[in-house]
C-alpha positions in Angstrom: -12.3 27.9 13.8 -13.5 27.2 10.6 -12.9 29.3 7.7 -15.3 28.7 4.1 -12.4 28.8 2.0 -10.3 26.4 3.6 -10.3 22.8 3.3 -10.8 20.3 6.9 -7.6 18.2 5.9 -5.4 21.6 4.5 -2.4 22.4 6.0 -3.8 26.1 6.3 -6.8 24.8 8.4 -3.9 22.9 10.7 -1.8 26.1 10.8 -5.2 28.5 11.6 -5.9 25.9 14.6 -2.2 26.2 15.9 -2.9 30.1 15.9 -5.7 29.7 17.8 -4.4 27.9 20.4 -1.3 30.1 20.4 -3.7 32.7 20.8 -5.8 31.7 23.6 -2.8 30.4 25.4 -1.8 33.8 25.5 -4.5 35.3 26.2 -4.6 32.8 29.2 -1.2 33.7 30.1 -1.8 37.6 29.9 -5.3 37.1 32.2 -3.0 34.9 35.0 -0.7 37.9 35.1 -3.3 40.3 35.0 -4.9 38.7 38.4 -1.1 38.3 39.9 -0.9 34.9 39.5 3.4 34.0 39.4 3.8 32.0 36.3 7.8 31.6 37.3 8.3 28.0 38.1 5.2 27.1 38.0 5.2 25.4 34.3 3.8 22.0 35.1 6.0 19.1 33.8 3.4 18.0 30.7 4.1 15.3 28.5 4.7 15.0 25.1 1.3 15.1 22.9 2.0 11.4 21.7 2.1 10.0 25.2 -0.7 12.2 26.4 -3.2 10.8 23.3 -1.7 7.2 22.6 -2.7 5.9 19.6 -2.8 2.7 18.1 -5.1 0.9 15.5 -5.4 -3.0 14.1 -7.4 -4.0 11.3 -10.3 -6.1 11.9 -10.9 -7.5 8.6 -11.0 -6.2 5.1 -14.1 -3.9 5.7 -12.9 -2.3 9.2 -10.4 -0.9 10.8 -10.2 0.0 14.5 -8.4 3.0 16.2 -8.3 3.8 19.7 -6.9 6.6 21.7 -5.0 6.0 25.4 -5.7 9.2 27.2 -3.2 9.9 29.9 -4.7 11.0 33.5 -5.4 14.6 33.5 -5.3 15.1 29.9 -8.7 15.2 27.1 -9.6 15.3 23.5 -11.7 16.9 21.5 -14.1 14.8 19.7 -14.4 17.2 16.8 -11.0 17.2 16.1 -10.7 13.7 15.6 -10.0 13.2 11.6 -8.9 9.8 9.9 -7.7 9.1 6.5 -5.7 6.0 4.5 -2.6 7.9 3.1 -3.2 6.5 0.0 -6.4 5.1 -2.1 -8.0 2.5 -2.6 -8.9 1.5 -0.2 -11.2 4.6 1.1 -12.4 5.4 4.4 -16.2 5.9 4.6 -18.2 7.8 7.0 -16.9 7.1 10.4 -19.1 7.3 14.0 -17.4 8.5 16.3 -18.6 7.3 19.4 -20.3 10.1 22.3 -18.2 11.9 24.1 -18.5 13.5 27.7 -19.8 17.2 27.8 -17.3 20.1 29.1 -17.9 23.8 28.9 -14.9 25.1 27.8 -13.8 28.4 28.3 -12.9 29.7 25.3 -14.6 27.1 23.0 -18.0 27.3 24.7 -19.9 23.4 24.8 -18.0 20.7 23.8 -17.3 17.2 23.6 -14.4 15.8 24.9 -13.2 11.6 25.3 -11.1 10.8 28.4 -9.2 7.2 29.4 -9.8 4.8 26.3 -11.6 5.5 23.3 -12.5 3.0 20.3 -13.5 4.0 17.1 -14.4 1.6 14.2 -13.4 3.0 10.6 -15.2 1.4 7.8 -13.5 1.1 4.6 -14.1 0.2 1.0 -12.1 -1.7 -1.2 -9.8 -3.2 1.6 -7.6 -6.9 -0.2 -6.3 -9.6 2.1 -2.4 -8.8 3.0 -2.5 -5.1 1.8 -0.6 -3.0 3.4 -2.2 0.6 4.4 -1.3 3.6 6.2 -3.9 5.1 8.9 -3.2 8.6 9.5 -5.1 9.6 12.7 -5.5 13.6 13.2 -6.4 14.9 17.0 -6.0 18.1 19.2 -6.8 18.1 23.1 -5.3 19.8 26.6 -4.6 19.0 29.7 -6.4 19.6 32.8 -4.2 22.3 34.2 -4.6 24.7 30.9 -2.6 23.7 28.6 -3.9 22.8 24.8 -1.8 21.3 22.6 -1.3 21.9 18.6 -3.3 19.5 16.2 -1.5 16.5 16.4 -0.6 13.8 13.7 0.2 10.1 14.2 -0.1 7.4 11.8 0.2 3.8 11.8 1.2 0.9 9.2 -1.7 -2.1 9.0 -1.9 -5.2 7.1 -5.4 -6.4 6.4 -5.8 -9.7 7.8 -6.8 -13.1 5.3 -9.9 -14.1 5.6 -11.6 -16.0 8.6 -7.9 -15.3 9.9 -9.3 -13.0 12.4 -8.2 -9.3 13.5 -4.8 -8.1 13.4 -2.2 -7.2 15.8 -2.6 -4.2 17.1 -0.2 -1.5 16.4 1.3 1.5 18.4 1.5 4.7 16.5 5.4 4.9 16.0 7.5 7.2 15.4 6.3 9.9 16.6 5.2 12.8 14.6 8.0 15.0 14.0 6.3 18.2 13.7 3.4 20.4 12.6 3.9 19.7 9.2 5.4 16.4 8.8 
């Protein structure tokens, strides 16, 4: 849901996505009972969204970083609400690609594109030094299988870009995890 007067990396935008997930969750909810479907003890046991969507990222050299999502088994993201930035600048991230992603009709957001299993996703940058340290913040929403979508979703992760000709860096788990909406 996007709105014209708010911003893609506001807070506002991120709390007008949770409401619509609360929302369709309930309507979900109302249209299970509605049929006569029991919803008492049947809650599937779901994991936490940072072990569902893994990230972790490793700089590849002063130009590029990489990120790449581990999607749990049963579990998706949505490739358009993928978002990256470097908490502080310079350097910049520039236009990122993200890579195809599989085709799903959903039922309440009609065609989309969703990644399952790994995903890999290069993230040029400008004005990246040897040894600086930087801050990826990676931004991502998806659902599991049986129903249930999860609130946008924040995890970020601490690089160093590597010397030259010293080759990529480690890579790095995103850790800890988020604390909340709005941390």
């Amino acid at each position: 849901m996007d709105l014209p007067l708010i911003s893609t990396g506001s807070k506002l935008k991120r709390i007008v996505d949770a409401l619509a997930v609360a929302v369709v969750l309930a309507a979900m909810v109302a249209a299970a009972r509605a049929t006569g479907l029991d919803l008492s003890g049947a809650e599937p046991k779901l994991l936490p969204p940072e072990q569902a969507f893994r990230f972790s990222a490793r700089a590849l050299d002063s130009k590029t970083l990489e990120g790449r999502f581990d999607v749990v088994d049963g579990y998706y993201l949505y490739r358009d609400k993928l978002h990256f930035v470097l908490q502080a600048a310079p350097p910049a991230l520039e236009k990122t690609e993200l890579p195809a992603g599989q085709s799903k009709h959903d039922e309440f957001f009609g065609d989309v594109e969703i990644y399952r299993g790994a995903v890999t996703i290069k993230l040029p940058i400008a004005g990246g030094s040897p040894g600086q340290s930087l801050v990826l913040v990676a931004d991502s929403q998806g659902c599991a299988d049986v129903g249930v979508c999860y609130p946008p979703t924040r995890q970020r992760v601490r690089l160093t870009v590597p010397q030259a000709g010293a080759g990529s860096g480690p890579s790095v788990a995103a850790s800890p995890p988020r604390k909340g909406l709005f941390d």
